[in-house]
Backbone bond lengths (Angstrom), bond angles and torsions (degrees), N, CA, C in turn:
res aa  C-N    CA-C-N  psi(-1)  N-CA   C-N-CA  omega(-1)  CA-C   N-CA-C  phi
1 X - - - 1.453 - - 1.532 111.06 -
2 X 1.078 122.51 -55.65 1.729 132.81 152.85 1.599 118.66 -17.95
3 X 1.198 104.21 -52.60 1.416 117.34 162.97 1.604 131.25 -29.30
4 X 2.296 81.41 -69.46 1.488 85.14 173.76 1.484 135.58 -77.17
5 X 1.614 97.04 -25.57 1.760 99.39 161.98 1.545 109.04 -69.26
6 X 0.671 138.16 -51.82 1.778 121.91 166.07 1.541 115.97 -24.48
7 X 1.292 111.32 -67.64 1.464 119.24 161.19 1.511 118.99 -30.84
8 X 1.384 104.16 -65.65 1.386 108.19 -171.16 1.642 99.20 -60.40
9 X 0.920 118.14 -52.43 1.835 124.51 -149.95 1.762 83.65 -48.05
10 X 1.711 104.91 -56.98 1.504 102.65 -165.22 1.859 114.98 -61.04
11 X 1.178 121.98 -39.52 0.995 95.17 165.63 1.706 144.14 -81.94
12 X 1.370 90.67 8.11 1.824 100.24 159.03 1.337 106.64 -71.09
13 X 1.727 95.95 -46.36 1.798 80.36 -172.57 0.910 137.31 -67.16
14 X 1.601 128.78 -36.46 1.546 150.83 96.57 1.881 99.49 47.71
15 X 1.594 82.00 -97.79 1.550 94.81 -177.03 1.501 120.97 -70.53
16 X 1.422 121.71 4.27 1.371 129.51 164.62 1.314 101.35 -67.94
17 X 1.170 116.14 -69.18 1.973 131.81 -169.21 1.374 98.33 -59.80
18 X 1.682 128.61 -33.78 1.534 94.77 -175.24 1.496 105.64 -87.30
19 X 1.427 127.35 -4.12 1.728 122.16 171.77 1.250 78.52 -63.93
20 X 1.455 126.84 -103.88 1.588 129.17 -166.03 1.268 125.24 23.98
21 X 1.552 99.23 -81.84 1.366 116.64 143.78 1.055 137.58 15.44
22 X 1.269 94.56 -110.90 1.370 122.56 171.41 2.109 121.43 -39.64
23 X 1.454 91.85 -58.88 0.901 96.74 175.44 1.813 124.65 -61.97
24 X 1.182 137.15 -25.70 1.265 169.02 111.28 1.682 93.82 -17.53
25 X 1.271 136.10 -77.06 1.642 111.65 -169.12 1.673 100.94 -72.95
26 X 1.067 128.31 -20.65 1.252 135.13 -161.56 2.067 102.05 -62.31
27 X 1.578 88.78 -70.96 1.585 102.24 168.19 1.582 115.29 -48.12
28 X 1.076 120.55 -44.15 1.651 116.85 164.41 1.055 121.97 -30.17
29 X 1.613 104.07 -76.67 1.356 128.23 179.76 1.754 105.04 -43.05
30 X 1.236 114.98 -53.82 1.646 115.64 174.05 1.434 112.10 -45.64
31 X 1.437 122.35 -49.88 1.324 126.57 -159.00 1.987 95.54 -82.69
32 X 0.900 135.44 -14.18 1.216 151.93 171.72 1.312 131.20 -91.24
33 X 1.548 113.29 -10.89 1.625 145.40 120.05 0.831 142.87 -37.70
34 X 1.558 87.91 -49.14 1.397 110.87 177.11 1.249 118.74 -73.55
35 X 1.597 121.35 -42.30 1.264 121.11 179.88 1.376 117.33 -81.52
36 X 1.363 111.89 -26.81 1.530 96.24 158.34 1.264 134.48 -81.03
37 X 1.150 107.27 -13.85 1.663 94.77 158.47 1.455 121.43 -60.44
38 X 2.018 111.70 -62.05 0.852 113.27 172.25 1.986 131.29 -47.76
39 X 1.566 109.23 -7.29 1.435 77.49 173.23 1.934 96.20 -104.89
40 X 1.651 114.19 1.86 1.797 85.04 171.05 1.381 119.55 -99.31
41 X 1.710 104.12 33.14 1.643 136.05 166.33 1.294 109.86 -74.07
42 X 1.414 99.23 -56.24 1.542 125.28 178.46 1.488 92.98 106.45
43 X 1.151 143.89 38.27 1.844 143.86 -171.76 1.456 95.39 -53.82
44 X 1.241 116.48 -163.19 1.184 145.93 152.76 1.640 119.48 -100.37
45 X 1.255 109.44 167.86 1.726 105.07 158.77 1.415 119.95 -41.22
46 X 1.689 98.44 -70.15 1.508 93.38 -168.21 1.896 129.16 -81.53
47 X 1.878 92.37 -7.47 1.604 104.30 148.23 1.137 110.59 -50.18
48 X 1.559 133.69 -92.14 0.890 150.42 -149.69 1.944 104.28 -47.05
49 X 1.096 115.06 -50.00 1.593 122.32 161.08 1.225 103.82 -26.20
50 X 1.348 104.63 -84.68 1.649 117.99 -158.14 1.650 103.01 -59.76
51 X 1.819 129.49 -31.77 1.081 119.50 -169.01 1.575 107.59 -87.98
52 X 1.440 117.70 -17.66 1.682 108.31 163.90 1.548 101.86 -64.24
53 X 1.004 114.85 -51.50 1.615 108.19 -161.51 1.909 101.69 -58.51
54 X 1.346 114.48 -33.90 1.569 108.75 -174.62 1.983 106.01 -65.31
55 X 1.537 117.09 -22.01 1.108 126.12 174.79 1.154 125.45 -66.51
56 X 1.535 108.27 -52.59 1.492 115.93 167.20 1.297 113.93 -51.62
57 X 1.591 124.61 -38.88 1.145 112.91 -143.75 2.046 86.74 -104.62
58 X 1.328 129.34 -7.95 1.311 134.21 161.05 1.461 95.14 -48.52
59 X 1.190 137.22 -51.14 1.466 132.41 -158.53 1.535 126.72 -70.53
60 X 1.442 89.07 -20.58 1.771 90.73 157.98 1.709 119.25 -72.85
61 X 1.208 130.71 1.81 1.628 119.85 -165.51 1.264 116.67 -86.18
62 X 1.654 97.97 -18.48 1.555 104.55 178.67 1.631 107.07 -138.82
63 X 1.478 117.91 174.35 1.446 92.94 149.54 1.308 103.70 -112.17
64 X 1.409 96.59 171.29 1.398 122.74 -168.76 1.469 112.75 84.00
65 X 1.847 121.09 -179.60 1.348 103.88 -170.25 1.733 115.40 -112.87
66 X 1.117 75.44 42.46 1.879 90.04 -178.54 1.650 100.99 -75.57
67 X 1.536 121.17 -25.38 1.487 116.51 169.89 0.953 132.83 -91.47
68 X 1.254 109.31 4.59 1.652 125.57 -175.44 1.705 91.59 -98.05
69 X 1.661 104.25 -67.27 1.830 102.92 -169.14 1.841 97.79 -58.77
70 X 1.078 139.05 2.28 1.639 119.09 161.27 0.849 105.86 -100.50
71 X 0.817 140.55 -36.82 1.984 136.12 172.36 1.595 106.57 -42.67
72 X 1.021 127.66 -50.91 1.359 159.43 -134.36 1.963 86.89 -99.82
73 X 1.861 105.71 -86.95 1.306 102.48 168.17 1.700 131.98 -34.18
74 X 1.633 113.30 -39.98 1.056 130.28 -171.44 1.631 97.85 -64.44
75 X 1.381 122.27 -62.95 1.892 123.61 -131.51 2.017 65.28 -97.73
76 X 1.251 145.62 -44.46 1.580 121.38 -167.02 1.197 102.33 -66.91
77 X 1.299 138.82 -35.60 1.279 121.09 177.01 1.116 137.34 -73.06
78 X 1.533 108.15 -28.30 1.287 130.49 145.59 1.432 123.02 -30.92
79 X 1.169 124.21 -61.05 1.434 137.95 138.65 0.997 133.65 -13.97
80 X 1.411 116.42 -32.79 1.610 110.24 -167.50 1.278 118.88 95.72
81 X 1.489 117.05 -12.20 1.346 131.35 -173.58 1.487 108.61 -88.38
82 X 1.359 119.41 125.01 1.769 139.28 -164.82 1.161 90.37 -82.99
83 X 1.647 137.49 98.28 1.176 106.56 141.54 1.580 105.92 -157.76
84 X 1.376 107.56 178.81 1.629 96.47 -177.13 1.555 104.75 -114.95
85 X 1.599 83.89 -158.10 1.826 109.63 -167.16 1.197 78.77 -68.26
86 X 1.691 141.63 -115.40 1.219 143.93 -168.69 1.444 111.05 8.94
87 X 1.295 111.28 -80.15 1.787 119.45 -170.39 1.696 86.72 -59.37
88 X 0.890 176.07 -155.42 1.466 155.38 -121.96 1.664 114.15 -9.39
89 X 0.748 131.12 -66.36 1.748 147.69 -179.94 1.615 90.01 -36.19
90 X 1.508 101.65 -69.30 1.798 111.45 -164.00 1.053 103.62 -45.57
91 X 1.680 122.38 -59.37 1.459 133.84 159.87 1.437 109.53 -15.99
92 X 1.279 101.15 -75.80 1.512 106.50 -168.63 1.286 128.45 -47.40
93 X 1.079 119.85 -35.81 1.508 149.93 -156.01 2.134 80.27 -89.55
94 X 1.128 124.80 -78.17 1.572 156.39 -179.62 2.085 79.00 -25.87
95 X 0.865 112.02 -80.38 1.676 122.29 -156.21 1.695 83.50 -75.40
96 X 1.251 162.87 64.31 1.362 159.42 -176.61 0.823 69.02 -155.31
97 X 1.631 143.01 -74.55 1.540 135.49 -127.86 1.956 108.03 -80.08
98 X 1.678 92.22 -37.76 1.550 102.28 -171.65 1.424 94.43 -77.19
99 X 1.125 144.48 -29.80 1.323 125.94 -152.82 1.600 103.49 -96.61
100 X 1.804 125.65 -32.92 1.270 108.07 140.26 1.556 158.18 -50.48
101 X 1.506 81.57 -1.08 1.845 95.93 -154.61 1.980 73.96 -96.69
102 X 1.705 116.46 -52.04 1.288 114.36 -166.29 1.787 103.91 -54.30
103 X 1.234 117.93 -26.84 1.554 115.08 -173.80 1.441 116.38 -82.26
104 X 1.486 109.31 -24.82 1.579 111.76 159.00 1.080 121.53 -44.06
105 X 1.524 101.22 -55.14 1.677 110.95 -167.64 1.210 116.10 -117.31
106 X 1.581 109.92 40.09 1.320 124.35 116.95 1.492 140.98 -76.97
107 X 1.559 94.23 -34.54 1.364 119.06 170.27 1.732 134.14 -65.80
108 X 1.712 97.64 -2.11 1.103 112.59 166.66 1.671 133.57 -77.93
């Protein structure tokens, strides 16, 4: 019986670290959204700061990233900036890949 709670314990813990994770590359990826939006805004430095961080922190309102890509759709169009849901998505999908790749090679 020892056994199987051993087992079990580890895969809580297991699946603790990959939420962690996740959630941790997830916010990256937002703040890396963020800055690309903000520079085809044209921000500043310390715009662009403060407007990743308003991105990341859009992503708590819902789950999933349906509140992030309107935030995103909303303030570029706002802008003046042409673009759609898709060209956000691609984005999205685009900054997922870098922001795992940056946690690898951190992990080195």
């Amino acid at each position: 019986m020892t056994d199987f709670r051993d087992r079990e314990k580890a895969f809580e813990t297991k699946f603790a670290r990959d939420e962690e994770m996740l959630f941790r590359v997830t916010a990256r990826r937002n703040r890396l959204l963020g800055q690309w939006a903000a520079e085809k805004m044209g921000l500043t430095a310390e715009e662009t700061d403060a407007y990743a961080k308003e991105v990341v922190a859009a992503d708590f309102e819902e789950a999933g990233d349906e509140d992030v890509i309107r935030k995103l759709l909303g303030d570029l169009t706002s802008a003046g900036i042409d673009i759609d849901d898709a060209a956000i998505r691609t984005a999205l999908v685009e900054k997922m890949v870098e922001a795992r790749r940056q946690f690898i090679e951190e992990a080195k």
